[in-house]
N, C-alpha and C positions, 0 to 999 in steps of 0.2 A: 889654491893654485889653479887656472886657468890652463888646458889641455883639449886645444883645438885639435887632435888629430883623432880617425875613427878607430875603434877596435876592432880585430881581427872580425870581429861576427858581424859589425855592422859594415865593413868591406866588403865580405861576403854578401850579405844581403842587397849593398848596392849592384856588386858582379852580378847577382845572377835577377838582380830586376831588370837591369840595362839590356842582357841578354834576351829577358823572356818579350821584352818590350819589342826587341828589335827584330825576333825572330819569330814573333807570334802576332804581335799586333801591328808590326809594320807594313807588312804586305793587308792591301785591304781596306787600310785604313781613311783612306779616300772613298771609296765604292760603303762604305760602310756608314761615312757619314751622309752622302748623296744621299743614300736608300733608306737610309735609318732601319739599319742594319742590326739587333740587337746581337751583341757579341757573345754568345752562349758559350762557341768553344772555347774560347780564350778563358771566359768568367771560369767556366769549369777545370782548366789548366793552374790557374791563379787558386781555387782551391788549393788544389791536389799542389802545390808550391806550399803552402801555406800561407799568402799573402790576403787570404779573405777571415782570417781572424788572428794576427799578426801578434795584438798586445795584449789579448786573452789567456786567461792561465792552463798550463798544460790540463792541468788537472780536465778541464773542457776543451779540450783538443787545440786550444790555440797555442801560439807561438812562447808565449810568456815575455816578449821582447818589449825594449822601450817604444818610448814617443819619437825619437832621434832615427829609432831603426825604421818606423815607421813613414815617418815624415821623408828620409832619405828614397824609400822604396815608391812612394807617391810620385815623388820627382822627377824618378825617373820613367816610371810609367807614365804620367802625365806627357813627358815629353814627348811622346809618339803617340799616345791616344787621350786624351783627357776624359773622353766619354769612359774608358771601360775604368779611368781613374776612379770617377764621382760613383762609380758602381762598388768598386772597393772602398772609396770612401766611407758610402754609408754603411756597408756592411758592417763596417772596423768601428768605428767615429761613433756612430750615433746609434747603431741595433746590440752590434757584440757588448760596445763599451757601458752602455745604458740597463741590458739586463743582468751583466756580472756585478755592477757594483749595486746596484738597487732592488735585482729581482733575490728572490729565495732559491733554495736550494731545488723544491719543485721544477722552478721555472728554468734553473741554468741547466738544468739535469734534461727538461725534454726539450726545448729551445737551443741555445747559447750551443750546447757540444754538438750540430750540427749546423750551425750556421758559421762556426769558426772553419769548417773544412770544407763548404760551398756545399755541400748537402742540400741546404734550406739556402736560402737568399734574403735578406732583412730590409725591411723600408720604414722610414720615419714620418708619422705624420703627423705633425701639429697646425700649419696655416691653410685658413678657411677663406671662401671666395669673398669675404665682407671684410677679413682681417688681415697682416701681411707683418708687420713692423711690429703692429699691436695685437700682439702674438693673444693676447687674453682676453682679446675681444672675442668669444666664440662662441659659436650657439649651439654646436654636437653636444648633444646629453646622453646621459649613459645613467637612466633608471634603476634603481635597488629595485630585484624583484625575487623573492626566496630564495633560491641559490645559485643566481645569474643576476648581469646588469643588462638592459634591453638598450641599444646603443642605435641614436640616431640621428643622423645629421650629415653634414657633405665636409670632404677634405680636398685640398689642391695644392699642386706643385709638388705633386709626389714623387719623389724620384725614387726608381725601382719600384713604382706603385703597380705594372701589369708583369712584371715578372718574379714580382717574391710571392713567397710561401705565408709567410708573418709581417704585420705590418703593429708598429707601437701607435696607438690610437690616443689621441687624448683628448678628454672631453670634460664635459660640465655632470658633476657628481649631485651639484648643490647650486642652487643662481641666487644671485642677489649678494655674492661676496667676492666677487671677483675673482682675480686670480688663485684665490684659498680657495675655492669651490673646481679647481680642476684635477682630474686626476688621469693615470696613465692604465692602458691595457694592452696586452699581447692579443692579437686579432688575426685568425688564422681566416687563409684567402676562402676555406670550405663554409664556413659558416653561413647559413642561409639570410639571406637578405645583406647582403654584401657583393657590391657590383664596381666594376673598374670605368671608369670613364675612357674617351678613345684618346690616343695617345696626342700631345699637344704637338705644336707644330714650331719647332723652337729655330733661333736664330744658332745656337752653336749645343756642342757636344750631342751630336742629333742621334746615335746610334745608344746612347742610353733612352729610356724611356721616362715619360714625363707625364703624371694623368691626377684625373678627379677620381677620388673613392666618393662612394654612395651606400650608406647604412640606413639600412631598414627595416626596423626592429630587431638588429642583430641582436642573437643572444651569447651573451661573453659568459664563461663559469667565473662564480667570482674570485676563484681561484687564480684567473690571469690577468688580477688589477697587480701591479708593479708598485709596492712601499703600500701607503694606506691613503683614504680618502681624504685630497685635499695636497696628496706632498707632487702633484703632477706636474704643474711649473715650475717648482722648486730645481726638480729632477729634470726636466725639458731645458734651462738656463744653465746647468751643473755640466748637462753631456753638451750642448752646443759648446762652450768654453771647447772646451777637448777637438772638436768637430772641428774648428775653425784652423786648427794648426794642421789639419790635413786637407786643407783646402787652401791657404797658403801653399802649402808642398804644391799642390796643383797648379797653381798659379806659376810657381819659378820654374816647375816642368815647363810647362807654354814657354817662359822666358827663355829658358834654357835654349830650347827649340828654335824659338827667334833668333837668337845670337848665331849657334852653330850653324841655321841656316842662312844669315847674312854675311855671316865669314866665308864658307863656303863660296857662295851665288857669285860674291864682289869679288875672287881670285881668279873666278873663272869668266867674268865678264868683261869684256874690252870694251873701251872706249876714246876715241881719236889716240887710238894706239897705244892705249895703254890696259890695263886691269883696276876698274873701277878701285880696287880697294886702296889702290895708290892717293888716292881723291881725300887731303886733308878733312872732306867734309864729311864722309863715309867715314874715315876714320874717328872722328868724332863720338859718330853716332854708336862704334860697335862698342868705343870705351864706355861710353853713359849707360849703355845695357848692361856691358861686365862687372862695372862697378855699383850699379844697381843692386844685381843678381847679388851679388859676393854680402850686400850691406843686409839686404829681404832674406838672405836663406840664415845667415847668422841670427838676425831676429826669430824663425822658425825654429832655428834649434836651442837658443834660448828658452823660448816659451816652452819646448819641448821639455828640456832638462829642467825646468820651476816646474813643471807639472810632474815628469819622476821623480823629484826629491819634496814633493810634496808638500811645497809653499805655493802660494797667491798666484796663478797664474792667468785666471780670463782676462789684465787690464792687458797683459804681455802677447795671449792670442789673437785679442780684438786689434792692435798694435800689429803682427803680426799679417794678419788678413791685409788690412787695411794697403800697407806698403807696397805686398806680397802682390796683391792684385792689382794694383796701380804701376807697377813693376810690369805685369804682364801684358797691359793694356799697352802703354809705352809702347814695350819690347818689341811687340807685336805688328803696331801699329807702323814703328818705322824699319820692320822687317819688311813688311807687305811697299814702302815706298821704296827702299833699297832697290827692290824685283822689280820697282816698276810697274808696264805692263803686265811683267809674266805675273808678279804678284795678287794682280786679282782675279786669275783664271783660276779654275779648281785644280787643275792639272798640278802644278807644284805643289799646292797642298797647301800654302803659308800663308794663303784666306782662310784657312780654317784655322790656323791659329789665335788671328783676330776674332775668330767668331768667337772661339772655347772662351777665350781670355774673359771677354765683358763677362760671364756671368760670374765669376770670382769677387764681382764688386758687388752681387747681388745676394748670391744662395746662404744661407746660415748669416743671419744678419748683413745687412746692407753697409757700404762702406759708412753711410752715414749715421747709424747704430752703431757701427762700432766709433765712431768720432765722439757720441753722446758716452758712450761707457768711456771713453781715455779723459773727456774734460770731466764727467763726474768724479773719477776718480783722484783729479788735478785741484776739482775745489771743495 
């Protein structure tokens, strides 16, 4: 039986994201992406909510909740900030969710139960300045040396790379076997010969941070390799899958955002006497976003519920992103013509929606990576 409607807790969890969105990251949120502003207080609020390790097990302080409650809480913080979204994201997505299911009890015991409560901050790094798509192409190695790996090589597009504590590392254990030869590390920011590059200079979500890491004879104990030598891409392709339905959620936030704001704009805007939104061709345009929105978030929560009940789900996320993001672009795109001129001022804000939007086609595989995983799948 199919049962579209949310549960009391997942209502809740929408209530009180919509709220914290609109009451903590609304105000600001202009000055913040201008300045590239990183959102510390908020990040630390969204702790203390629980919303920075959401599908983590109480056991380690996190929420214990689904992909659904999850994805839903995305969406709507996305809508008002996407930057402090992609910041939750990784914490959730790709740091919390990567060392509970793969690390040991060591590692969820001194890591994991503080990065669920924003204590610690978590960053993912796998793509290198030679490689991007071809995630295995990488040349960071990570030497066996008595009871440490000496870890060395360059990472980029790190998000959360100059503000977290832990960074998941992955590198070449063994060369000349390709992706078998890579493996995963927990990489705390103190370790000597470990340096942040300066923050990049992005086209959207500008108030998260965005850098190259620099390892230089880091020494890792070899206590904080993650599974064993060799399962690191395995583990890297396993947590992306998951990653991608909460970057969708980011995406339909943006949309969300689009619509709400061009409904609004076109009631209140006159034109030879009348209010734009009367304009059959406006009207057009708010239905094709609604009905976007409504077709991209049902695909997110799909994918969402195949990955809690524990079937097949990367062909349904990559599916997912894909729509989810193109949804946003769209959305976006003819919010920003709706406004008009006021649309490309920074003032209203609804330029920054077009900016956040594009990287949803980019970040955790590319719209066109995920096209290659839906047609493999298909033949």
């Amino acid at each position: 039986m199919i049962n579209f409607n949310l549960s009391e807790e997942q209502l809740l969890i929408k209530k009180t994201a919509k709220e914290f969105a609109k009451n903590e990251l609304l105000s600001g949120a202009i000055e913040r992406d201008d300045k590239k502003i990183w959102p510390e207080a908020q990040i630390k609020k969204m702790g203390d909510l629980g919303f920075m390790g959401m599908m983590a097990s109480s056991k380690y302080n996190g929420g214990g909740m689904d992909t659904i409650s999850y994805a839903i809480a995305m969406e709507e913080i996305s809508a008002v900030d996407a930057s402090a979204a992609v910041i939750m994201s990784v914490n959730n997505s790709l740091v919390c969710y990567l060392i509970e299911h793969f690390g040991d009890d060591f590692q969820k015991e001194k890591y994991l139960a503080k990065l669920t409560t924003g204590q610690k901050l978590g960053a993912f790094s796998l793509s290198e300045p030679q490689s991007g798509s071809d995630a295995s192409n990488m040349n960071t190695t990570a030497i066996k040396s008595d009871d440490c790996y000496i870890l060395n090589g360059t990472k980029n597009w790190v998000t959360n790379g100059i503000h977290s504590d832990i960074v998941l590392v992955f590198a070449m254990t063994e060369k000349g076997i390709g992706h078998k030869g890579i493996s995963c590390f927990i990489v705390e920011k103190e370790f000597e010969g470990f340096e942040c590059g300066k923050p990049e200079e992005k086209l959207g979500i500008r108030s998260s941070d965005t850098c190259e890491l620099y390892f230089d004879n880091v020494k890792v104990p070899k206590e904080n390799m993650i599974g064993k030598e060799g399962e690191g891409f395995k583990i890297a392709l396993a947590t992306l899958d998951g990653g991608r339905i909460g970057i969708a959620a980011q995406a339909i936030g943006i949309a969300v955002s689009s619509l709400n704001n061009s409904i609004s704009y076109s009631k209140d805007r006159h034109q030879f006497g009348k209010p734009i939104s009367s304009n059959q061709g406006i009207q057009f345009k708010l239905a094709d976003m609604a009905m976007e929105i409504e077709a991209a978030r049902l695909l997110i929560w799909k994918a969402a519920w195949a990955k809690d009940n524990h079937h097949n789900f990367g062909v349904l996320a990559s599916m997912a992103k894909v729509y989810a993001s193109e949804v946003a672009m769209r959305a976006s795109t003819q919010c920003v013509q709706i406004h008009g001129g006021y649309g490309y001022i920074k003032e209203t804000g609804v330029e920054r929606l077009m900016r956040d939007a594009k990287i949803t086609q980019i970040y955790e595989g590319t719209s066109e990576i995920q096209r290659v995983v839906i047609a493999r799948s298909l033949l």
